[in-house]
C-alpha positions in Angstrom: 92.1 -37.4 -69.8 94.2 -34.5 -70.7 91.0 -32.2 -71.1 90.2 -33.0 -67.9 94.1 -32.4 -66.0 93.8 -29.4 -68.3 90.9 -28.3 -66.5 92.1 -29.3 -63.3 95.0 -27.0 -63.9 92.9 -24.1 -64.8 90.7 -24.5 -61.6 93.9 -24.4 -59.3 95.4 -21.6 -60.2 98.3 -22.9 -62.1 97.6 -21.7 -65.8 99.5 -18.0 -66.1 100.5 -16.6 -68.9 103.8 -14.4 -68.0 103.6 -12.5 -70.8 100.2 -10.9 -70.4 101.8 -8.3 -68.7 103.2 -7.2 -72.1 100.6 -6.6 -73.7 99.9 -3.4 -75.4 96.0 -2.5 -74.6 93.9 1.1 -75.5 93.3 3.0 -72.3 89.7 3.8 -73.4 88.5 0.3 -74.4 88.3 -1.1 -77.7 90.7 -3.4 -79.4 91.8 -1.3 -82.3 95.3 0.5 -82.0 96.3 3.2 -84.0 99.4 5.7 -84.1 97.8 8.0 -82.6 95.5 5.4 -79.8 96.4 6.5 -76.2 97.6 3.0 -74.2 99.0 2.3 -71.4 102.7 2.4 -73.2 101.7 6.0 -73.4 100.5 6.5 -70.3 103.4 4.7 -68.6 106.0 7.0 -70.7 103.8 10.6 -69.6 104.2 9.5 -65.9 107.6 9.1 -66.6 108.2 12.3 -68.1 106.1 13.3 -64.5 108.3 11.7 -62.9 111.5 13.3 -64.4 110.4 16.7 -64.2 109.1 16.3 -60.5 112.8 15.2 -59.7 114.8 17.2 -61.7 112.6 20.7 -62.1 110.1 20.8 -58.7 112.6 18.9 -56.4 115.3 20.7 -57.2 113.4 24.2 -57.6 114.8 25.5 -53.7 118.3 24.7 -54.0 120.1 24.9 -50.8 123.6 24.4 -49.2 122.2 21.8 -47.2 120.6 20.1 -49.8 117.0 18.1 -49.7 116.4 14.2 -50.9 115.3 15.4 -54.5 117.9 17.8 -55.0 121.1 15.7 -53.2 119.4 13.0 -56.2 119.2 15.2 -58.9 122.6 16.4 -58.2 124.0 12.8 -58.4 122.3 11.9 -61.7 123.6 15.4 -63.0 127.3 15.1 -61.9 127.3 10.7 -62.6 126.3 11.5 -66.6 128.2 15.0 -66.9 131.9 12.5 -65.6 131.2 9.4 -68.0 130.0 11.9 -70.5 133.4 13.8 -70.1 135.9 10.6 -69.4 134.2 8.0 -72.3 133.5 10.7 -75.0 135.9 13.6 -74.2 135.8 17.3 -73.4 134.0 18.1 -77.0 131.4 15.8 -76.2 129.8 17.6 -73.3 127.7 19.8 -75.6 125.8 16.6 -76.2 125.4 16.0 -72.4 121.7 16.9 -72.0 120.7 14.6 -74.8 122.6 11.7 -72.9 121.2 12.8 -69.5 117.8 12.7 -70.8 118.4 9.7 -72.2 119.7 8.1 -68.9 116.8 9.9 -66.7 113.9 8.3 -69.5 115.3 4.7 -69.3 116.0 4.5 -65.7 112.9 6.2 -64.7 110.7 3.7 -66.8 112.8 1.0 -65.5 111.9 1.7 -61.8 108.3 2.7 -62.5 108.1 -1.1 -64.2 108.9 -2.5 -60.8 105.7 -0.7 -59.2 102.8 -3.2 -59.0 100.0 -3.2 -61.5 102.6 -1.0 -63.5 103.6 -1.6 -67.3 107.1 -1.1 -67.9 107.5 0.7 -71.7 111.7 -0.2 -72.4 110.3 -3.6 -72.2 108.8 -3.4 -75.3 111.2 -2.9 -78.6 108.8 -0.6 -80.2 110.4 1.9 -77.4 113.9 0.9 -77.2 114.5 0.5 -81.0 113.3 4.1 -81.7 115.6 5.1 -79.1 118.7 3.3 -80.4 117.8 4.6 -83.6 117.6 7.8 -82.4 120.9 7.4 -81.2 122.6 6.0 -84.6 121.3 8.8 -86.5 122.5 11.5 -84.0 126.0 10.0 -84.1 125.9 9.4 -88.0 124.9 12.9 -88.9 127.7 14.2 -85.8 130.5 11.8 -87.8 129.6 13.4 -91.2 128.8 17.1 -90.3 132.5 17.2 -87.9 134.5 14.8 -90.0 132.7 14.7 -93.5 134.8 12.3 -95.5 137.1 11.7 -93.0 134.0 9.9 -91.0 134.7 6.8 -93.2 137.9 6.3 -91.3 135.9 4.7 -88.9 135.8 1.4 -91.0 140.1 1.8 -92.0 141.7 -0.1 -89.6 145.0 1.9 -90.7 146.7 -0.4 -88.1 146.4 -3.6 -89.5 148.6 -5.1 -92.5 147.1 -3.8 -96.1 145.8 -6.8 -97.0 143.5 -7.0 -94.7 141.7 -3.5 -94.3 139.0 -3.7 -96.9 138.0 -7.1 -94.7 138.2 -5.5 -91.9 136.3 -2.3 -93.6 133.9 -4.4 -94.3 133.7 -6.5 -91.0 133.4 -2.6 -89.3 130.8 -1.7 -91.7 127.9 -4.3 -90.8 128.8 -3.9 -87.2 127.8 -0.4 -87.1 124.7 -1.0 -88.6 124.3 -3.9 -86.6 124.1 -1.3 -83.5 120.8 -0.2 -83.0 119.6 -3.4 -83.3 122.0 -5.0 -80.5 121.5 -1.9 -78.8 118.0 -1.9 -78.0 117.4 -5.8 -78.0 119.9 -5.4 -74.9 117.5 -3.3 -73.0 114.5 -4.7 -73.9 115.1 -8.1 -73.5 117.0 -7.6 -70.3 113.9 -6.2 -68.8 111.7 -8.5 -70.1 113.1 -11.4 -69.0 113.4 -10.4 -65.4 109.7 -9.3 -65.1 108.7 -12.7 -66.9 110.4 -14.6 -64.3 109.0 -12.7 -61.7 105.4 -13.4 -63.1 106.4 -17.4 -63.0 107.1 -16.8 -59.4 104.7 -15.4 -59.1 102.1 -17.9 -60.7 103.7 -20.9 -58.2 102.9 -18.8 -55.4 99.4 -20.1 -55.0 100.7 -23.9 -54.7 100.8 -24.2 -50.7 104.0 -26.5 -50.4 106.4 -24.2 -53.4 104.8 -20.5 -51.6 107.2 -20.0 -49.3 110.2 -21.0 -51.8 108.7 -18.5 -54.6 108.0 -16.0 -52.3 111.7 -16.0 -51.2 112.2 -15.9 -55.0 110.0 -13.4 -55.8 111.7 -11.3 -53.1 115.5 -12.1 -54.7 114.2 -11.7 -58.3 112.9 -8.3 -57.4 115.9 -7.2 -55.6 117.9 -8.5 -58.9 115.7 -6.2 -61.4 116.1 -3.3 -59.1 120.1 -3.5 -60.2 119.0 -4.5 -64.0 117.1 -1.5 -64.1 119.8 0.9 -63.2 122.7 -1.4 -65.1 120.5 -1.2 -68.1 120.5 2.4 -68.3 123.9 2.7 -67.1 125.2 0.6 -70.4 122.4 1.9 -72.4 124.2 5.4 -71.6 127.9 4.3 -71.8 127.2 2.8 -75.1 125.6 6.3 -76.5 128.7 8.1 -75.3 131.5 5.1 -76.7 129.5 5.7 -80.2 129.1 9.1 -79.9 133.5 9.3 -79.2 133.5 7.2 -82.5 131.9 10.4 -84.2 134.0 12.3 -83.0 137.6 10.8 -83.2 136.8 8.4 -85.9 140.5 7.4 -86.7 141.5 4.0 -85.6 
């Protein structure tokens, strides 16, 4: 009997899997992946390189005083990182602004192009975000030492706190730096994930006639919602990199 509902199930429609749209596949056939196998991660990352340099290099090629779509949005991106660049991390921190702008242009460009249908969306996966948090940890480390040497480990001396407690609290300070790549890129990538596997769901009850109109309205608000996730998450993404990066910097408590 529950073979047969099974079935039933599987005949109607209602069997979806939301997430197949994960799935990391070779763009040349074959089930093999290697290091160096083209997928559609890859290709999804290239056309958002595309997609950068068409905004940021192309669109803004003819500046003007009366500036054009591209341009008037390049311009935004550029002075929105180059302020919380300058405000979170300081005035000695803007040498490091096109690493952060690059970093804010990547993830919110592959954000947006995840939102395009039949689209794969790469900083849902934490093969991408963890090499880009990690990236981010060793930059910071090796700023911290190379600026501070020594001095760097002040970081983890809370030289406010009563005596007896600092080499707690060094300790306490210790793991949670470590800890940040991994809460740093398990807040993108899950964040993203979870809104386009909701979506999917929505999707999947779409083809029951009396719920479609309710998941299509769904659909529609979900959507709207991971339109804002996808410029949040690269938004705290960013103003993370530049709180750690002011850590480096001015490590003293």
């Amino acid at each position: 009997m529950a073979s047969d509902t099974h079935g039933a199930e599987e005949a109607g429609g209602l069997v979806f899997h939301p997430m197949d749209q994960f799935i990391v596949k070779p763009l040349f056939g074959g089930d093999a992946i290697h290091w160096y196998t083209p997928t559609n991660v890859t290709l999804w990352m290239v056309l958002a390189v595309v997609a950068i340099i068409g905004l940021l290099v192309l669109g803004t090629r003819r500046r003007a005083i009366v500036p054009s779509r591209s341009q008037s949005i390049g311009e935004l991106a550029y002075g929105f990182i180059y302020k919380m660049v300058e405000d979170v991390a300081g005035k000695d921190a803007v040498k490091f602004f096109p690493y952060i702008m690059t970093l804010f242009m990547f993830i919110v460009t592959a954000n947006f192009l995840g939102l395009l249908p039949m689209s794969f969306t790469t900083t849902s996966h934490f093969a991408v975000t963890v090499v880009l948090a990690l990236l981010v940890f060793l930059t910071v480390t090796i700023v911290g030492f190379v600026k501070n040497g020594v001095g760097f480990l002040g970081l983890f001396w809370v030289s406010s706190a009563p005596l007896a407690l600092r080499p707690i609290l060094a300790v306490i300070e210790l793991i949670s730096y470590f800890v940040r790549p991994v809460s740093h890129s398990i807040r993108l990538a899950g964040n993203v994930m979870a809104g386009h596997a909701v979506i999917k769901v929505f999707a999947g009850f779409a083809a029951i006639a009396v719920v479609s109109p309710v998941s299509v309205v769904a659909i529609t608000a979900m959507y709207g919602l991971e339109v804002l996730v996808a410029f949040i998450q690269a938004y705290v993404f960013t103003i993370l990199t530049c709180v750690y990066l002011k850590d480096a910097l001015h490590p003293s408590h």
